[in-house]
C-alpha positions in Angstrom: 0.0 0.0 0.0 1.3 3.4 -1.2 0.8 6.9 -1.9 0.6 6.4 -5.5 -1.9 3.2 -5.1 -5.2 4.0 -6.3 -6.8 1.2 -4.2 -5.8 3.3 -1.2 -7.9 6.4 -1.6 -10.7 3.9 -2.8 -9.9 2.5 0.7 -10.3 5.6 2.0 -13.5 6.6 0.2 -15.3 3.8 1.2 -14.8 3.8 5.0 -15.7 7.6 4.9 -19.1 6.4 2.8 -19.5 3.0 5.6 -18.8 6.0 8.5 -21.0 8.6 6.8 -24.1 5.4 6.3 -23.7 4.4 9.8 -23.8 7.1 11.6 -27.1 8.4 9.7 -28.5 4.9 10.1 -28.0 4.3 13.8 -28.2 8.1 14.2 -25.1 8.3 16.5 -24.5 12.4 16.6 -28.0 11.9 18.7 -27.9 8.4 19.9 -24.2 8.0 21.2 -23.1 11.8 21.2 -19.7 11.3 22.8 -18.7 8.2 20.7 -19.8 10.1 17.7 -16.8 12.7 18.3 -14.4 10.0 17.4 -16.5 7.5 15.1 -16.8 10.3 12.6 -13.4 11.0 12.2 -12.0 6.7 12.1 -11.3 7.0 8.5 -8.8 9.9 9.1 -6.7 6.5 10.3 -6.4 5.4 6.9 -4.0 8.2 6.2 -1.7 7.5 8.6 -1.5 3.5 7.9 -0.9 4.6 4.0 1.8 6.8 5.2 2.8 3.8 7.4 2.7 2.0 4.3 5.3 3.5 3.1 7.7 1.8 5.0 5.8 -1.4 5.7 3.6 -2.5 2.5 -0.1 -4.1 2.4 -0.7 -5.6 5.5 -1.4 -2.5 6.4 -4.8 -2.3 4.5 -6.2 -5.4 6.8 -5.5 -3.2 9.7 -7.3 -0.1 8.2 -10.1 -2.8 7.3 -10.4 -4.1 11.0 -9.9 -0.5 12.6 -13.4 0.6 10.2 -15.0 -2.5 11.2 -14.0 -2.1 14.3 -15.2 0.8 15.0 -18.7 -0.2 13.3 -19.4 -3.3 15.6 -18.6 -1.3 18.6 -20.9 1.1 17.4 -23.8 -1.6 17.2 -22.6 -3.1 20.1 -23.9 -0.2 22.3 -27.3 0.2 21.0 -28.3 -3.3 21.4 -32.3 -2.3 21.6 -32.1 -0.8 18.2 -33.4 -2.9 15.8 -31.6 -1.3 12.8 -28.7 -1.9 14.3 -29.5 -5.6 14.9 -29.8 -6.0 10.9 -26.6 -4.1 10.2 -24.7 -6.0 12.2 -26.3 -9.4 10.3 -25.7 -7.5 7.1 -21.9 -6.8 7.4 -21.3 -9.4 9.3 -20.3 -11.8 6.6 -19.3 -9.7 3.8 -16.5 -7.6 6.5 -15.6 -11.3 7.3 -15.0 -12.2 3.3 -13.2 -9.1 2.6 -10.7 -9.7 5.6 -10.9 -13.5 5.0 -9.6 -12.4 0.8 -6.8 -10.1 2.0 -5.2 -12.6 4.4 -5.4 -14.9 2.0 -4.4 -12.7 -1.0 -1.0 -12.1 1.4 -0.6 -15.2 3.1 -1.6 -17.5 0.2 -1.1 -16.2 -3.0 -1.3 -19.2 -5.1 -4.2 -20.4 -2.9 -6.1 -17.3 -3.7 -5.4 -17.3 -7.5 -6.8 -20.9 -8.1 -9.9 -20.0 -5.9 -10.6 -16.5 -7.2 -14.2 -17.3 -8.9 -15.5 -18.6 -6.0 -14.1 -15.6 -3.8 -15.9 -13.2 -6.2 -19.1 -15.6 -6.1 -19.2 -15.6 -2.6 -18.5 -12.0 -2.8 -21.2 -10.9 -4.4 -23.4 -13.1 -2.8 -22.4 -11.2 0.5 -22.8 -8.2 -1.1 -26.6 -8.7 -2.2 -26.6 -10.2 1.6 -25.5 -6.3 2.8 -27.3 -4.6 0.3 -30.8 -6.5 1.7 -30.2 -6.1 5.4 -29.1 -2.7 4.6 -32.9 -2.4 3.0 -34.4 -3.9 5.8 -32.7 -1.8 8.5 -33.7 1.7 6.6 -37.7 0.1 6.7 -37.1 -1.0 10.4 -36.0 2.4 10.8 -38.5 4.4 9.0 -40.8 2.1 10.7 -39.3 3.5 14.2 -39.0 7.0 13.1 -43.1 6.0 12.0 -43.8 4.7 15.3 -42.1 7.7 17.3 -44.1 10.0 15.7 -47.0 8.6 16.5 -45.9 7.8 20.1 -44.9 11.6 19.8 -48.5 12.3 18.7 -49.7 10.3 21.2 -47.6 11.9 23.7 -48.8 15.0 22.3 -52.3 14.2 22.5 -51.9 12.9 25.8 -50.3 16.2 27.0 -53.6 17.9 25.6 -55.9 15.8 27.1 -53.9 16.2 30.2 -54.1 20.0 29.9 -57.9 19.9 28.9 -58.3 17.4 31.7 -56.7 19.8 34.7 -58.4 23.0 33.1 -61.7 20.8 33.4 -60.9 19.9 37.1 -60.1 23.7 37.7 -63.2 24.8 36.0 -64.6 21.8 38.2 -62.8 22.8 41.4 -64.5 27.2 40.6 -67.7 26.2 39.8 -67.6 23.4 42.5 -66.5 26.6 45.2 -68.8 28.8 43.4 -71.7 26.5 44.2 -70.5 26.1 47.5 -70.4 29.9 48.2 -74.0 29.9 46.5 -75.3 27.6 48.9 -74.2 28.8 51.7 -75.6 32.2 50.8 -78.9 30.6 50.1 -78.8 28.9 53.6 -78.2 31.9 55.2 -80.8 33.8 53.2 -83.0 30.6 54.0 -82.3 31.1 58.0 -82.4 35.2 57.8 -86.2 34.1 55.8 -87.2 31.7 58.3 -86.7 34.6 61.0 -88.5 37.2 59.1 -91.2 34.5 58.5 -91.1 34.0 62.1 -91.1 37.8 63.1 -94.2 38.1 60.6 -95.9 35.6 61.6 -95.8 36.7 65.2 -96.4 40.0 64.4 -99.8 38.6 62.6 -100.5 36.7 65.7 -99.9 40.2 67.8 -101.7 42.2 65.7 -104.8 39.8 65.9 -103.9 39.7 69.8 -104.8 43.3 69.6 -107.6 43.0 68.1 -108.6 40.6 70.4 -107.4 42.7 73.9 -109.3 46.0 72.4 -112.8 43.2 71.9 -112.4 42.0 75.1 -111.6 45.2 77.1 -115.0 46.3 76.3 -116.9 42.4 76.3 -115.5 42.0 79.6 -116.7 45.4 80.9 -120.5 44.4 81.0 -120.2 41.2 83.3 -117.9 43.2 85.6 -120.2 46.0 86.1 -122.8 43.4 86.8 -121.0 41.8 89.1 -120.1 45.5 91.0 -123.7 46.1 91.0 -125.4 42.7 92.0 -122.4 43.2 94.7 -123.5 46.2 96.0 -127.0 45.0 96.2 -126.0 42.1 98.1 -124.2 44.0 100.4 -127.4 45.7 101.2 -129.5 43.2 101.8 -126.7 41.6 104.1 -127.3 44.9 106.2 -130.8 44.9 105.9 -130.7 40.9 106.9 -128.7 42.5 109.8 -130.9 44.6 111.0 -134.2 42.4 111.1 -132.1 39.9 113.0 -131.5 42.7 115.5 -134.6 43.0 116.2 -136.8 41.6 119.1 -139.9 40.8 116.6 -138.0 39.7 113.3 -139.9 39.2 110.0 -139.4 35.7 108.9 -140.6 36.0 105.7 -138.8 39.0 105.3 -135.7 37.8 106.1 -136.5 34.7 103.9 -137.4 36.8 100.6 -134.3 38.6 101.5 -132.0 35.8 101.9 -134.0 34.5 98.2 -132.8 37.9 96.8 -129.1 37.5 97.8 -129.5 33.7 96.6 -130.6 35.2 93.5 -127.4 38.2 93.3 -124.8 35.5 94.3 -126.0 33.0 90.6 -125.9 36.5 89.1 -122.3 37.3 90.5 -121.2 33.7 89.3 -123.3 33.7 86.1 -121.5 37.1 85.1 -118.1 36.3 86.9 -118.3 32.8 84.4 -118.7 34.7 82.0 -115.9 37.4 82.3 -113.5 34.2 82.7 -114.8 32.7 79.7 -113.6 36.0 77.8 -110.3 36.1 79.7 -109.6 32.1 78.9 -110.4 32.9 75.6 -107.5 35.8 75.2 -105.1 33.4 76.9 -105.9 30.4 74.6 -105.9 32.8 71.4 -102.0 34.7 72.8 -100.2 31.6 73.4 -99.0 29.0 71.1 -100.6 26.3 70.0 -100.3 23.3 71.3 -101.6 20.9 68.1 -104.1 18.9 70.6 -107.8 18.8 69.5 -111.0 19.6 71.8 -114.1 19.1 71.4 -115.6 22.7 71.7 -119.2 23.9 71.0 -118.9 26.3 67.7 -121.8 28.1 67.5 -120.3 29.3 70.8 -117.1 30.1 69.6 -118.3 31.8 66.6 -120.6 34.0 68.2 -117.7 35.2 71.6 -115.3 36.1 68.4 -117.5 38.0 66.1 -118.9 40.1 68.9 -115.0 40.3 70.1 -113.8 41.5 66.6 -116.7 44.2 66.7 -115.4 45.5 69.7 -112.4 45.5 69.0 -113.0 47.9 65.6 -115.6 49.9 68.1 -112.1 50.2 70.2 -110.6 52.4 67.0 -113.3 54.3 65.9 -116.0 54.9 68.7 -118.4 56.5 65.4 -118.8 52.8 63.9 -122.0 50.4 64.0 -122.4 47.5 62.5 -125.3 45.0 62.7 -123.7 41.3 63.5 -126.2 38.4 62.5 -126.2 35.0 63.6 -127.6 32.2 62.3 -126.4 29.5 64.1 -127.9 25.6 63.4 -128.0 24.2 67.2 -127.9 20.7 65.6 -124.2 21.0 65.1 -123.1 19.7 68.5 -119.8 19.8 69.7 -116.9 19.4 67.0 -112.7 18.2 67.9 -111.1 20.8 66.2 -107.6 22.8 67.7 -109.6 25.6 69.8 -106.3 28.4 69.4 -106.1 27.6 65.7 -110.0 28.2 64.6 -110.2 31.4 67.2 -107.4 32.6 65.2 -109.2 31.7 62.0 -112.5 33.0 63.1 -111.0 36.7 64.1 -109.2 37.4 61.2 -112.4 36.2 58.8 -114.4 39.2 61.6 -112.0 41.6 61.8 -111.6 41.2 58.0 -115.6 41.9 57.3 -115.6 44.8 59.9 -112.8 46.4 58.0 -114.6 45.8 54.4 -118.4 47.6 56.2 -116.1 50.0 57.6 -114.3 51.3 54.5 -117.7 50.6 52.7 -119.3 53.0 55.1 -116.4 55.6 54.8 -117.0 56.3 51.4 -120.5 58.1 51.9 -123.2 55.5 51.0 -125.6 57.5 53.0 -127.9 56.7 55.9 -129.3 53.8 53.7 -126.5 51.5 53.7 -126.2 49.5 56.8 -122.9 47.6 57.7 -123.6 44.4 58.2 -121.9 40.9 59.3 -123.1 37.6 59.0 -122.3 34.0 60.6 -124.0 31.2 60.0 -123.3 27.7 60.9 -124.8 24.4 58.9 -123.9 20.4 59.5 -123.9 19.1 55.6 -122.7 15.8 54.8 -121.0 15.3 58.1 -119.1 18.3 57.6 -119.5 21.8 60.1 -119.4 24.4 57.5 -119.2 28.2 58.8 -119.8 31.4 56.9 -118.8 34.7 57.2 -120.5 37.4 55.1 -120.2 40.6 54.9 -122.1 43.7 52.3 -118.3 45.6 52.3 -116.2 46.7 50.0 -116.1 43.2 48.1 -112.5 42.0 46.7 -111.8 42.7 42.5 -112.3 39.4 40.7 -108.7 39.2 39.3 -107.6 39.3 43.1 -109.5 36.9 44.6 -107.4 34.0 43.4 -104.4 35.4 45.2 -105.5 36.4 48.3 -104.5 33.5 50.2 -101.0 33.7 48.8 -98.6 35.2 52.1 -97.5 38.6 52.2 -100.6 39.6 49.5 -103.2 41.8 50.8 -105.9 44.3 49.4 -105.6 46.7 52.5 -103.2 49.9 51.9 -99.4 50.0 53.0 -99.1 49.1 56.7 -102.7 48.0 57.4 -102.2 44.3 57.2 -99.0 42.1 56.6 -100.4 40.0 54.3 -100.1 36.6 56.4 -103.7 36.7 58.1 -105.6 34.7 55.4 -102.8 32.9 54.7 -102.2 31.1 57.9 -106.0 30.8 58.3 -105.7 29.1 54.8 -102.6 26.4 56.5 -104.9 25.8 59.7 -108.3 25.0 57.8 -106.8 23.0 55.0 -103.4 21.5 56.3 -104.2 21.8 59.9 -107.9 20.4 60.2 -108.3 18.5 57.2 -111.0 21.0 55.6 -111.5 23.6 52.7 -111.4 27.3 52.5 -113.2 29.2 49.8 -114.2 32.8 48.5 -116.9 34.3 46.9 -116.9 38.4 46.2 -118.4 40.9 44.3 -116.8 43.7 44.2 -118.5 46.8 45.5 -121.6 44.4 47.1 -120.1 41.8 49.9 -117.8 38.8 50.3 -118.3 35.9 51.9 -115.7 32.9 53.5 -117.0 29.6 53.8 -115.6 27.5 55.9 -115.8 23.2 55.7 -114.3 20.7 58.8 -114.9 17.6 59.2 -117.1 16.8 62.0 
């Protein structure tokens, strides 16, 4: 091998093209970056063996040969997982082999070489067309990786997406889920700040119908108290005048027995009227404290007739100029009926205080001396049911109105005149607390009437 040799620099050419193939094949410069600093630069050897060949001749090329194989198993050698790599190693494998196998033998056995140079060049090419097809299968394995790392990149790419969709999704989640929160919360404060104003309203309802009541029964009670001052008084009397006839030597005995049937007779009034100023005052305490859900069985033509007259009173307690004509027409047949005795009182008063207020306004607006205010109860027993009406020639209620009056917080009178809860919670007691229905029938500018079904 010399300077002047033109198989040297074909040599030369070739292990640059095998270094050049390889290292785009097995893609060193990113696979094996620190080996690739000195793979791509193994051919540079060949200059210095040819200047070595100088001084010693051709064995020299079988070095440069090993040194470029070399330096290509080593490189497959340390990316065993690549599967080009694999099939470039079974593709040079037997033609490097051949070509070192022909130069040894081309120096070593000369004569040996010359008689079996056909089948050298047959098996030559035949390890050629081996390389060349391994070579073809290793660039298909590896377009098939570059193929398959695209799509894993894809993938990868996707998944990253996804990933990213799927944590903006759990942060959108994560607000709306606080949002929500924060939302409920408000609406269960607002829900407990409502059930107090409820609460506050509905007492105030229950106070202002308390009023009512207190103003109705400061004048009811009046009568049987000055009855029982004045049947007092008398009996005090008589007492004396018993006194006296007993003082004396010739005493009247049927005097002092029409006397003592006299202050009989004051003492059944005293009780009759004192009964009856208790009735008045249990009523007030049954209708002012709460209800205590148990059924009695009360007698309500009675209790019809202490509230109405109540409710009048009560309006008479306002406005000392108002009259009113109260009716009853009460069916005695009716009995006794179990109903909650705090709950229909409460009922009853606002249906009367309700129809004095309609008269009264009716009244306020000049009918003249012709128009009479007047309020009506009557009580039947139908079909095993105690139905109770209240009617009244007032005001009357606007058709399109009367379907909402029953609704809380609605009401007909002007701004702070009623709270709007009165015919609502009568409304609850008759149909959700008794069992029974509640209806309306109005004409405006003639009369309304409540009707009023238990079961009995």
């Amino acid at each position: 091998m010399n300077w002047s040799d033109g198989e040297s620099y074909i040599a030369v050419g070739m292990a640059v093209a095998v270094i050049r193939y390889t290292r785009k094949l097995l893609e060193t410069e990113t696979r094996l970056p620190r080996w690739d600093i000195y793979f791509k630069n193994v051919w540079l050897s060949g200059f210095v063996l040819m200047a070595l060949g100088e001084v010693f001749p051709d064995p020299w090329l079988i070095w440069y040969q090993l040194i470029i194989i070399g330096s290509v198993y080593y490189t497959v050698w340390q990316l065993p997982a690549f599967r080009p790599a694999k099939m470039l190693l079974l593709g040079i494998a037997p033609y490097s082999f051949l070509i070192v196998f022909k130069d040894l033998l081309r120096h070593l056995a000369r004569t040996f070489y010359k008689a079996n140079g056909d089948y050298f060049e047959a098996a030559s090419t035949f390890a050629f067309i081996w390389l060349v097809t391994f070579l073809f299968i290793a660039n298909s394995q590896k377009k098939a990786l570059a193929k398959e790392q695209l799509e894993r990149e894809k993938e990868a790419e996707q998944r990253r997406i996804i990933e990213a969709k799927k944590n903006e999704l759990e942060y959108l989640v994560a607000e709306r889920t606080a949002e929500i929160t924060r939302q409920k919360e408000e609406l269960e404060q607002a829900l407990v700040e409502l059930k107090a104003t409820q609460s506050q309203l509905v007492h105030s309802e229950k106070m202002a119908s308390l009023g009512e009541l207190t103003a109705g029964i400061a004048h009811e009670i009046q009568n049987p108290l000055n009855f029982v001052n004045n049947f007092s008084e008398v009996s005090i009397e008589l007492i004396d005048e018993l006194s006296e006839e007993q003082a004396k030597a010739d005493r009247d005995v049927e005097l002092e027995a029409e006397i003592l049937t006299d202050l009989k007779q004051n003492l059944q009034k005293i009780t009759q009227h004192g009964n009856r100023a208790a009735s008045i005052v249990k009523g007030m305490l049954q209708h002012s404290r709460a209800s205590t859900g148990q059924r009695e069985a009360i007698d309500l033509n009675a209790l019809a007739d202490e509230y109405l007259r109540l409710a009048y009173h009560g309006l008479r307690a306002k406005d000392k100029t108002f009259n009113a004509q109260l009716k009853t027409d009460l069916d005695a047949s009716l009995g006794t009926i179990s109903v909650i005795p705090q709950d229909i009182g409460r009922v009853l008063l606002n249906l009367f205080t309700n129809a004095f207020y309609a008269v009264h306004q009716r009244q306020k607006k000049g009918e003249g001396p012709a128009y009479q205010p007047t309020v009506t109860v009557r009580t039947r027993c139908i079909d095993k049911e105690a139905v109770i009406s209240v009617s009244d020639n007032g005001t009357g209620i606007p058709e399109e109105l009367q379907s909402k009056i029953f609704q809380p917080f609605f009401t007909t009178k002007p701004t702070g005149e009623g709270t709007g809860l009165g015919l609502s919670l009568a409304y609850d007691i008759v149909t959700k607390g008794h069992n029974g229905t509640m209806t309306v029938e109005s004409r405006e500018g003639e009369g309304t009437t409540f009707t009023i079904a238990l079961p009995a």
